[in-house]
C-alpha positions as CSV (number, residue, x, y, z in Angstrom):
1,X,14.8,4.1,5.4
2,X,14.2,0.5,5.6
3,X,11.3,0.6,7.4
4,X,9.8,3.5,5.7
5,X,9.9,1.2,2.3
6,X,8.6,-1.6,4.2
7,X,5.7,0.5,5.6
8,X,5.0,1.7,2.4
9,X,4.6,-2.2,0.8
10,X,2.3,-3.0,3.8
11,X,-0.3,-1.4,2.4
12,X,-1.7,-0.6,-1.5
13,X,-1.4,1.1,-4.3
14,X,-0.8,5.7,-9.2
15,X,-0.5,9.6,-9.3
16,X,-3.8,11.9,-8.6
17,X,-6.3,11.3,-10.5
18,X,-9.2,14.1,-11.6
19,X,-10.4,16.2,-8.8
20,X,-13.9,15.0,-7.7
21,X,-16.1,16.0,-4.6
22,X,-15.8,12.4,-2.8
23,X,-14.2,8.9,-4.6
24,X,-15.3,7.1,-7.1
25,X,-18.2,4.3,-6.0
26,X,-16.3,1.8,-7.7
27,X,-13.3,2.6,-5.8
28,X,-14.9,0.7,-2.4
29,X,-15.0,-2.4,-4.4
30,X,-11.1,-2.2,-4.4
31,X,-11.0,-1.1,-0.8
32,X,-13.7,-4.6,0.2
33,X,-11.5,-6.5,-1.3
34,X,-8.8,-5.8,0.8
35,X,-10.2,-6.2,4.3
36,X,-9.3,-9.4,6.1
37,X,-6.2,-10.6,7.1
38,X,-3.5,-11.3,4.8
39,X,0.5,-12.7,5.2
40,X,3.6,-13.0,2.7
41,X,6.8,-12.3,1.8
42,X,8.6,-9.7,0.2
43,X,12.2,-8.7,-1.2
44,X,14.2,-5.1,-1.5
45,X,15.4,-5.6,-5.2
46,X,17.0,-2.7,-5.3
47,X,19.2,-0.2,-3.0
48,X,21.1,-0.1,0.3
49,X,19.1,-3.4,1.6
50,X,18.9,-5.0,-1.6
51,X,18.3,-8.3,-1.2
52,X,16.8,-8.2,2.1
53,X,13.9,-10.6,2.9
54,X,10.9,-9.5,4.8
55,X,8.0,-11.4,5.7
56,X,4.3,-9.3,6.8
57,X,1.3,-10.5,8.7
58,X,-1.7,-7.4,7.8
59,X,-5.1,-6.8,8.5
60,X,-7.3,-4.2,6.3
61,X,-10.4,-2.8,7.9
62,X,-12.7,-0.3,5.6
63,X,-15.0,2.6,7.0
64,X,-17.2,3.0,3.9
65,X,-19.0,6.2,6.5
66,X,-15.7,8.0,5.0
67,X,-14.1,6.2,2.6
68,X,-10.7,5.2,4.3
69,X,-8.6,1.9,4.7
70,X,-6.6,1.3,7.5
71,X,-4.0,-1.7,7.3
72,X,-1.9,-3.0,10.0
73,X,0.1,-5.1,11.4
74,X,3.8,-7.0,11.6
75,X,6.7,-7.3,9.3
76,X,9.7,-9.3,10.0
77,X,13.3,-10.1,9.1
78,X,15.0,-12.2,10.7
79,X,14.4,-12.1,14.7
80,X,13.5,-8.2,13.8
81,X,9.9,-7.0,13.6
82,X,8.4,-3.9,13.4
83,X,4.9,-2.7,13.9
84,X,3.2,-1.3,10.7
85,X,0.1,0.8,9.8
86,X,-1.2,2.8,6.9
87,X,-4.2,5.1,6.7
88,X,-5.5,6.0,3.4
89,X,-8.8,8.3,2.8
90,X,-10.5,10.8,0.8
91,X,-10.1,14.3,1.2
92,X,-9.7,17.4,-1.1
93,X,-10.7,15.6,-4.2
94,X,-8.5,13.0,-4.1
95,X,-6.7,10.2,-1.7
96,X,-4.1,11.3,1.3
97,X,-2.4,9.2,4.1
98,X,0.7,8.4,6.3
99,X,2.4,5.1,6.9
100,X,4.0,5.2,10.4
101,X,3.7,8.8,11.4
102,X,3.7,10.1,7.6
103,X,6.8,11.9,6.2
104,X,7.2,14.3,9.2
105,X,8.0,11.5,11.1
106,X,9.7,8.0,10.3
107,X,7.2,7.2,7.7
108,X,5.6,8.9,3.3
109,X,2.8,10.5,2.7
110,X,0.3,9.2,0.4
111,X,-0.4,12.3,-1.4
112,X,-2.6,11.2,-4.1
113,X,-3.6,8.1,-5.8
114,X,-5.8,6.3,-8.2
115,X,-8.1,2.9,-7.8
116,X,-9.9,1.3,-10.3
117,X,-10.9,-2.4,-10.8
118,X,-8.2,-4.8,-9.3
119,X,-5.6,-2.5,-8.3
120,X,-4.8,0.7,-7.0
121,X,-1.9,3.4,-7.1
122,X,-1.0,5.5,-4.7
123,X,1.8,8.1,-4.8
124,X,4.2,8.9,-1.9
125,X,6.3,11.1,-0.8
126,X,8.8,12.0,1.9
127,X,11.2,15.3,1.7
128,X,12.7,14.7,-1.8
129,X,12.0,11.3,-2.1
130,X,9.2,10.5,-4.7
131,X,7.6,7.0,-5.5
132,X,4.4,5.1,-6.1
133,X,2.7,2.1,-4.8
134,X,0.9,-0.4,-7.0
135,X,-1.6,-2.9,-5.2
136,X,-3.1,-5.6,-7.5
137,X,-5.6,-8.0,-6.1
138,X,-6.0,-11.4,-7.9
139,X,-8.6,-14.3,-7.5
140,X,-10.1,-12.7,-4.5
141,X,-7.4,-14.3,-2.4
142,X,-3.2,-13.2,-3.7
143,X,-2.2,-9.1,-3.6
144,X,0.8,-8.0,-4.9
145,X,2.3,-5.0,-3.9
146,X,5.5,-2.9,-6.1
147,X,7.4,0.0,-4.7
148,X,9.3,2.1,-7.4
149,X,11.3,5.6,-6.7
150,X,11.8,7.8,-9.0
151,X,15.0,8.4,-10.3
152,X,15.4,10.8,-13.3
153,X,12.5,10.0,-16.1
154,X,11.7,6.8,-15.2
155,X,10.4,4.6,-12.0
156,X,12.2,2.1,-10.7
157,X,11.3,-1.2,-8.5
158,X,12.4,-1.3,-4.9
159,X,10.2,-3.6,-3.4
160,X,8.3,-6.4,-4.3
161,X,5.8,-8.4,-1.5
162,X,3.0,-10.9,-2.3
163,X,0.4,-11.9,0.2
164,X,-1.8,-14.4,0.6
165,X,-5.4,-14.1,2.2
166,X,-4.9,-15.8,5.5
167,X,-8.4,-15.3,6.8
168,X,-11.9,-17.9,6.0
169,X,-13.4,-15.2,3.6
170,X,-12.7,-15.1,0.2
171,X,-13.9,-11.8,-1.6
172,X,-14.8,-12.1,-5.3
173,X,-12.9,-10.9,-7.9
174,X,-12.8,-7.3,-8.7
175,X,-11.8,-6.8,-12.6
């Protein structure tokens, strides 16, 4: 479970937005901002692990020929690390994707999502396990990332990580 929550903050990310025949222009604006290479910690704030510490070291590439993300890379804790990779793109009228292997394997689905200006929102899914990713990209350089699960009515925080742009470009803003 661990790592599925951790894969899940290694990338970005709300529920599905209106159906549409391909995304949203604006949305690649998002999706440029993320590319490069980016490194932080993180925290499990709630749960099993809670109180764990992580640390991640991503790269986001973006194919605007079929507007997807892929972001990879390491997270760590302690002398652990584990490989991590998400793929997110367009399809069916809205966004779909795996971290890890997706939810048949060790990983969530990404089974629908929203983007617009500096963040995006992604929900997830494995078995009967139901959440939501928010990405938030600030000053071109700082993302924060929240995981909640849902639990009743409400939504509630399991993961918090905030990375810093590692690499020599600096994107501009997207409000």
């Amino acid at each position: 479970m661990f790592r599925s929550i951790v894969a899940a903050a290694s990338l970005l990310i709300l529920s599905a937005g209106p159906v549409m025949a391909g995304p949203p222009s604006s949305d690649q604006a998002f999706f440029q901002s993320v590319q490069g290479e980016w490194a932080g910690a993180g925290e499990i704030v709630a749960g099993k692990y809670k109180g764990t510490k992580f640390n991640c070291k991503l790269a986001g590439v973006q194919s605007l020929a079929d507007a997807a993300m892929t972001i990879g890379g390491t997270c760590r804790v302690g002398i652990f690390s584990q490989r991590m990779e998400a793929k997110i793109h367009w399809a069916k009228g809205g966004y779909r994707g795996a971290f890890l292997d997706g939810a048949l394997g060790k990983g969530l689905d990404i089974i629908g999502g929203n983007v617009g200006g500096s963040r995006a929102i992604f929900t997830l899914k494995r078995n009967e396990l139901n959440g939501a990713m928010l990405a938030r990209v600030t000053d071109g350089d700082k993302m924060t990332i929240t995981i909640s699960v849902r639990v009743g009515d409400g939504m509630v925080p399991v993961i918090g990580l905030g990375l810093n742009r590692i690499d020599a470009v600096t994107t501009s803003s997207v409000r």
